[in-house]
C-alpha positions as CSV (number, residue, x, y, z in Angstrom):
1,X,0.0,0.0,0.0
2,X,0.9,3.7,-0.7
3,X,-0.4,6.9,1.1
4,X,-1.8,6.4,4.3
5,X,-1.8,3.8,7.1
6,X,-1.2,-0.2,6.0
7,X,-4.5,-2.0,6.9
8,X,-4.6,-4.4,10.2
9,X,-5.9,-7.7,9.4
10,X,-6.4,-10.3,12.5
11,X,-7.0,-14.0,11.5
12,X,-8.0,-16.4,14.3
13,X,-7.1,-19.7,13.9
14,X,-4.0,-18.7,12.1
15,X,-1.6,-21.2,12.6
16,X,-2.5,-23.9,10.0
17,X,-5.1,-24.3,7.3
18,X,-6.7,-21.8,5.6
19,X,-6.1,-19.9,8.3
20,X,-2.3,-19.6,7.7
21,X,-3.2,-19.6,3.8
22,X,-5.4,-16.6,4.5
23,X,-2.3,-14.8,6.8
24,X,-0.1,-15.5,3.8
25,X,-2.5,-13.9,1.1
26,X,-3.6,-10.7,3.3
27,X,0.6,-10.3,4.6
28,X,1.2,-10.5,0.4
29,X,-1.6,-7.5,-0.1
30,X,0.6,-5.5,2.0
31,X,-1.5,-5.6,5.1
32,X,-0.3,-6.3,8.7
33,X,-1.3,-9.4,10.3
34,X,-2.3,-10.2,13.8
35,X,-1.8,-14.2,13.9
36,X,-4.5,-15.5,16.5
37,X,-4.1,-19.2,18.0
38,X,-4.3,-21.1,20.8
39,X,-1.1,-22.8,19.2
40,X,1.5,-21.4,20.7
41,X,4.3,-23.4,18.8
42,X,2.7,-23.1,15.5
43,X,2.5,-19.6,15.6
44,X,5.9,-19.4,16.5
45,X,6.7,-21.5,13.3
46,X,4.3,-19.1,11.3
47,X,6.0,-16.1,12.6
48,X,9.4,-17.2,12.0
49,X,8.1,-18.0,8.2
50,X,6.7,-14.9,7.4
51,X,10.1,-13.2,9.2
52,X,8.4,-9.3,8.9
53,X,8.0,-8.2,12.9
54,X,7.2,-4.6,11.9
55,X,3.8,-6.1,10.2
56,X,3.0,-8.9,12.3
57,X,2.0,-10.1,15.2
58,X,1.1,-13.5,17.3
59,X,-1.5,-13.8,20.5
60,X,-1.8,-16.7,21.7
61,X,-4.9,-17.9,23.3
62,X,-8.0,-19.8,23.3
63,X,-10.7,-17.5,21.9
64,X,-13.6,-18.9,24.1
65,X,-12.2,-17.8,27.0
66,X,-13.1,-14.2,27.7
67,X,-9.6,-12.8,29.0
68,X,-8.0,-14.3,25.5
69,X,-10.7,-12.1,23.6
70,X,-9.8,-9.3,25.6
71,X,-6.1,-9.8,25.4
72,X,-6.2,-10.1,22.1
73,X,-8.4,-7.0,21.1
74,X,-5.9,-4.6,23.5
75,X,-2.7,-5.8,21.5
76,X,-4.4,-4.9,18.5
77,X,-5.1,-1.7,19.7
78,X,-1.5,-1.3,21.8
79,X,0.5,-2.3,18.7
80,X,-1.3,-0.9,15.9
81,X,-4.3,1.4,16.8
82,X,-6.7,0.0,14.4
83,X,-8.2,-2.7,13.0
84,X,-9.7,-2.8,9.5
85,X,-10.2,-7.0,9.0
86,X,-11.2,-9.0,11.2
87,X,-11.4,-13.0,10.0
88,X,-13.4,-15.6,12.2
89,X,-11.9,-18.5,10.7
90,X,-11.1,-20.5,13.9
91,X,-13.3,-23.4,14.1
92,X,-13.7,-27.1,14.8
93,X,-15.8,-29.8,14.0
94,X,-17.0,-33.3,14.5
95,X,-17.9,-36.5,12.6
96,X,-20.7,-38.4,14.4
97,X,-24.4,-39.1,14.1
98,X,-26.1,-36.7,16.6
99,X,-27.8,-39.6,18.1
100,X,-24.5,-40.8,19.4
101,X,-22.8,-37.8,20.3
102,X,-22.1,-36.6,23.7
103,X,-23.7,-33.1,24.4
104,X,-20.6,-31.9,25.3
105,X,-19.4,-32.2,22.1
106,X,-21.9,-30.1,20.5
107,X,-21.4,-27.4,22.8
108,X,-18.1,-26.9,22.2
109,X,-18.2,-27.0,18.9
110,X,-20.7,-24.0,19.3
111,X,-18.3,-22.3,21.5
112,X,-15.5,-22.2,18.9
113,X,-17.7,-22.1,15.9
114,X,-20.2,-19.5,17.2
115,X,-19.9,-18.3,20.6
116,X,-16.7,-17.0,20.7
117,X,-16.9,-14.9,17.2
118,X,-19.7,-13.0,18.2
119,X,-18.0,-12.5,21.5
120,X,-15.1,-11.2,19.4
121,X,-17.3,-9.2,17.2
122,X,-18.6,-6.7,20.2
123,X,-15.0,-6.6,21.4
124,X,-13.7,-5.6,18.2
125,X,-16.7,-3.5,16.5
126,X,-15.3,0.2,17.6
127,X,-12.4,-0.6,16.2
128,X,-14.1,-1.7,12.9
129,X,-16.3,1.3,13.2
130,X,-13.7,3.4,13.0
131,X,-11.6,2.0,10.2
132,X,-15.0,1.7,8.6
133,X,-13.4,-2.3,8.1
134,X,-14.5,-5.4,7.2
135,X,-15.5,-8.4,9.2
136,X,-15.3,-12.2,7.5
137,X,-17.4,-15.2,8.7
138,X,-16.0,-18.5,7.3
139,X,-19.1,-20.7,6.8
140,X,-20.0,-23.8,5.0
141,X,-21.9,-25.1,3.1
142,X,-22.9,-27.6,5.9
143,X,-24.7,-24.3,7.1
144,X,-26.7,-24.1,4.0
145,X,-28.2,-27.7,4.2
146,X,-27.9,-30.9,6.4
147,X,-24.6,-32.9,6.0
148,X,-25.5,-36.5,7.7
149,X,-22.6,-36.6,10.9
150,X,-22.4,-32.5,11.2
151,X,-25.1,-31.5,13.3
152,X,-23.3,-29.8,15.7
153,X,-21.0,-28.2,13.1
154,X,-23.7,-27.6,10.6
155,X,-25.5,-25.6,13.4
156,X,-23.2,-23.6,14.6
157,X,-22.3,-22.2,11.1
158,X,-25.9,-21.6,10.6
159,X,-26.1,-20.0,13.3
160,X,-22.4,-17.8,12.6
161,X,-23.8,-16.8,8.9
162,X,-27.0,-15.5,10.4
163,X,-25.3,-13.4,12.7
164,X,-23.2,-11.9,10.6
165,X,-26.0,-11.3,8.0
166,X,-27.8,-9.2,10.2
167,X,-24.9,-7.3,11.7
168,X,-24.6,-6.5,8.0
169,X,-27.9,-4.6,7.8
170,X,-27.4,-3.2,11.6
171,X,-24.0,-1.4,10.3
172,X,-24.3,-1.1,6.4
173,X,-24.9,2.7,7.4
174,X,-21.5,3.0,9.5
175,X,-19.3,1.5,6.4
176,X,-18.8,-2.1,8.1
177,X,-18.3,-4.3,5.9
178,X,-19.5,-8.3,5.8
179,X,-18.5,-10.7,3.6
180,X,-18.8,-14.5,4.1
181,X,-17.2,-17.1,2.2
182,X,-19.2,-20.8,2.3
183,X,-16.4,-23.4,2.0
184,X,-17.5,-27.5,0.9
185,X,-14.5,-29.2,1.2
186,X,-11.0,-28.1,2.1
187,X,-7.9,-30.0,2.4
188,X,-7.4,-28.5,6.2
189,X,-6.3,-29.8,9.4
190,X,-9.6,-29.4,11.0
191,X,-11.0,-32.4,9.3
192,X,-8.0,-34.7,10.1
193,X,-8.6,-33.0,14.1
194,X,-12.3,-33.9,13.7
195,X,-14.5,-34.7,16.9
196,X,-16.0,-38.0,17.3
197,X,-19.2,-39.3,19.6
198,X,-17.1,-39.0,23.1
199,X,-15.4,-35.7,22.5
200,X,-12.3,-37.6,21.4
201,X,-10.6,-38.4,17.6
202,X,-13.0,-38.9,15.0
203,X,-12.4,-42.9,14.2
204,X,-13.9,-43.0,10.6
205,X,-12.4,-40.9,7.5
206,X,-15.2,-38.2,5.9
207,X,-16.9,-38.9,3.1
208,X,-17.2,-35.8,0.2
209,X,-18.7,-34.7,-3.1
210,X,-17.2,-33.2,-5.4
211,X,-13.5,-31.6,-5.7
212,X,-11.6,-31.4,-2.2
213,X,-9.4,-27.9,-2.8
214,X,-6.7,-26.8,-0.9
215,X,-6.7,-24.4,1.5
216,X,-4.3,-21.8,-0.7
217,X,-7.2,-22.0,-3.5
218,X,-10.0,-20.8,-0.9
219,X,-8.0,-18.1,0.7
220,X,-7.2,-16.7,-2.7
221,X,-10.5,-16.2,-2.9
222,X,-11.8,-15.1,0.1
223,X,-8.6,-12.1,-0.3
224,X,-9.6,-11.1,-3.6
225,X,-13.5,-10.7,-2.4
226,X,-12.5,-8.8,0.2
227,X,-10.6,-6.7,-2.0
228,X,-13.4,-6.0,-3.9
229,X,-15.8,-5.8,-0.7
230,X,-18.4,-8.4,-2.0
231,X,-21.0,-9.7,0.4
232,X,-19.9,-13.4,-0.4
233,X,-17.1,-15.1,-1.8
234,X,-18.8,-17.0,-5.0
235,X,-20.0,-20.5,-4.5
236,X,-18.8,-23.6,-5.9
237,X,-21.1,-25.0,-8.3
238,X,-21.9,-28.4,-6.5
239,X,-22.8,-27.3,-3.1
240,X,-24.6,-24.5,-4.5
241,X,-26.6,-26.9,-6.6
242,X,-27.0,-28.8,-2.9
243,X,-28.4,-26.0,-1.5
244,X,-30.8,-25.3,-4.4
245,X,-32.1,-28.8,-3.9
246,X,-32.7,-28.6,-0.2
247,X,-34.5,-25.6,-0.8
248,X,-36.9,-27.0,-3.4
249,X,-37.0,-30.8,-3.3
250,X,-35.9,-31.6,-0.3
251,X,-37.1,-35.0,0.0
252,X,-34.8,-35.7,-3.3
253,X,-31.9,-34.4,-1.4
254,X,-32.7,-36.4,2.0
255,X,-32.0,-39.2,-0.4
256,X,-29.1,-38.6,-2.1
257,X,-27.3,-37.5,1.3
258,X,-28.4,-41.2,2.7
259,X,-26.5,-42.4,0.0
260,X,-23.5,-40.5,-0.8
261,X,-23.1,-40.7,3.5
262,X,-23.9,-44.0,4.7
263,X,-20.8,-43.9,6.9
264,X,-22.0,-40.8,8.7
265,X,-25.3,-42.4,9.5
266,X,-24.2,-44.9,12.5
């Protein structure tokens, strides 16, 4: 950037994934990057990699605890003064048939996926406000429909999408801008860290449709949407067809899900 402050990005759940592909792309925008994780050794790695201290900067911390948020949101402010992106892309989810799963499971799934980002969001808006900034919900499209063996996850980005939609109308007068980006299937570490019935590993593989991309191809585009401040990062064809099916047959689509999932459905 030339003539005037750089922008402040902060991406939670920034040390792997597309949440480290997503540092990467806003870092090569010319941005400065607040790297948010509860990995303290994988930021440190990421850190090291990106080798810039005058545009970045690591907190560590677990963003569903409400010190974390609050440490996090008063180094922003101590190191750089401003915020202008703010990315909820921490998340995790689980691979079980609700009927199986522990409760416990499902809430914390909703803590990461939903809870804490809307925490985050109130901590974070006067600083948004005033760099009239963008926030970014990473969805699914697990939000859009239901994906057998994702209840809890396919809730809590319902639930994370509808938020940030009406946030969107609440501050489209103050220059806040929302865009969300609806992922289907990433080649990311939070599948291979996926939840199972009993809160521990997942003990099947995932099943998919369609291509699984990497998470370099999604942040490309997530970065060049929010370049253009779009409301939404396009959808992929397939999952967009999904949803389109739910929506208008969804008997047809309770079908096909039984059968391209049969592994989900314990």
């Amino acid at each position: 950037m030339s003539g005037g402050p750089v922008r402040v990005a902060c991406v939670t759940g920034a040390a792997g994934g597309l949440g480290w592909a997503l540092v990467r792309g806003l870092h090569a925008r010319g941005d400065a990057v607040v790297l948010a994780d509860r990995d303290a050794d994988g930021l440190a790695q990421r850190m090291a990699a990106l080798a810039d201290p005058a545009r970045t900067l690591a907190v560590v911390g677990d963003l569903t605890d409400a010190d974390a948020r609050a440490r996090l949101v008063a180094a922003i402010t101590e190191r750089f003064g401003r915020l202008d992106v703010l990315v909820h892309n921490a998340g995790i989810t689980h691979r079980s048939p609700a009927k199986r799963t522990d409760p416990a499971v499902i809430r914390r799934v909703m803590e990461v996926n939903y809870h804490a980002p809307v925490a985050l969001t109130a901590l974070a808006l006067p600083l948004l406000r005033a760099s009239r900034g963008s926030l970014v919900g990473i969805g699914s499209m697990a939000g859009w429909m239901p994906v057998p063996g994702r209840a809890g996850y396919g809730a809590s980005k319902a639930a994370l999408a509808q938020y940030l939609e009406v946030l969107r109308q609440e501050l489209v007068a103050e220059g806040v801008h929302v865009l969300m980006a609806y992922p289907s299937f990433l080649d990311t570490p939070i599948e291979r860290n996926a939840l199972g019935a009993d809160g521990g590993a997942a003990p099947h593989a995932r099943s998919t449709v369609g291509r699984i991309r990497t998470a370099e191809w999604q942040a490309a585009r997530v970065v060049a949407a929010l370049e253009a401040r779009r409301a939404e990062v396009a959808r992929e064809w397939l999952p967009a067809f999904g949803a389109w099916l739910w929506a208008t047959w969804p008997a047809l689509h309770r079908r096909l899900m039984r059968r391209q999932f049969p592994g989900e459905l314990g």
